[in-house]
N, C-alpha and C positions, 0 to 999 in steps of 0.2 A: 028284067029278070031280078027275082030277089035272090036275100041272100041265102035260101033254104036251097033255091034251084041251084046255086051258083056252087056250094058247099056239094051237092050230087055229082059233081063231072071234076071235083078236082080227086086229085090220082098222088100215092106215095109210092116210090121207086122200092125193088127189092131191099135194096142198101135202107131205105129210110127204115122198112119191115124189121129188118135185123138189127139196126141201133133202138128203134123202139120198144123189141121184144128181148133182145138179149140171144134171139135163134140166130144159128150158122145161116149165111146165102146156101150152101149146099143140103140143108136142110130143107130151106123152102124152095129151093129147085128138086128137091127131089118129090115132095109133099105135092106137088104141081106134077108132076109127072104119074104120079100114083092117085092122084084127084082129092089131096089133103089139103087140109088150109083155109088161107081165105081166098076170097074170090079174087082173079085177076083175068086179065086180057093182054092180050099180043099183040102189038104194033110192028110195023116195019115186015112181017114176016118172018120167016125160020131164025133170022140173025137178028130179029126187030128187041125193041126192050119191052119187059115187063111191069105193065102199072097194073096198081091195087086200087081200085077205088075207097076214095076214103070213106066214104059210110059206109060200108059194104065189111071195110077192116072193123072199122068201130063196133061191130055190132057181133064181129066175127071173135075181137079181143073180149068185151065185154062176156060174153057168153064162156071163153076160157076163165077168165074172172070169177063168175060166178059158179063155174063147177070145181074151181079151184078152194073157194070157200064152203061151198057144199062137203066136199071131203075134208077141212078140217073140221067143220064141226061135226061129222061123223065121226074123223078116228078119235077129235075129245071125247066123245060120250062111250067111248069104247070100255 
């Protein structure tokens, strides 16, 4: 396995989502509930924990990123 396959299956916990982004856990438990977000999956069942895949986030933050500077350089030209 290299390391591009190896990078696919590794997973950040809710908690690592929220120190990363600055977002509440009850925000992305709710955004999961309502089908917002980035991609995640359920382990263990109804009480199981919640991992994010990490390319999956990367590509999911990245993309907030870029509409995030899409809009300021809109309201400059305003």
């Amino acid at each position: 396995m290299n390391d591009n396959q190896v990078s696919e299956y590794m997973c950040l916990s809710d908690k690592d989502i929220s120190r990363i982004t600055g977002i509440n856990l009850s925000t992305l438990r709710n955004w999961r509930r309502s089908g917002h977000g980035p991609v995640y999956m359920k382990t263990g069942g109804k009480n199981g924990s919640v991992l994010y895949p990490e390319m999956e986030f990367m590509k999911w933050f990245n993309q907030l990123k870029e509409q995030a500077i899409l809009e300021l350089e809109k309201n400059k030209n305003l």
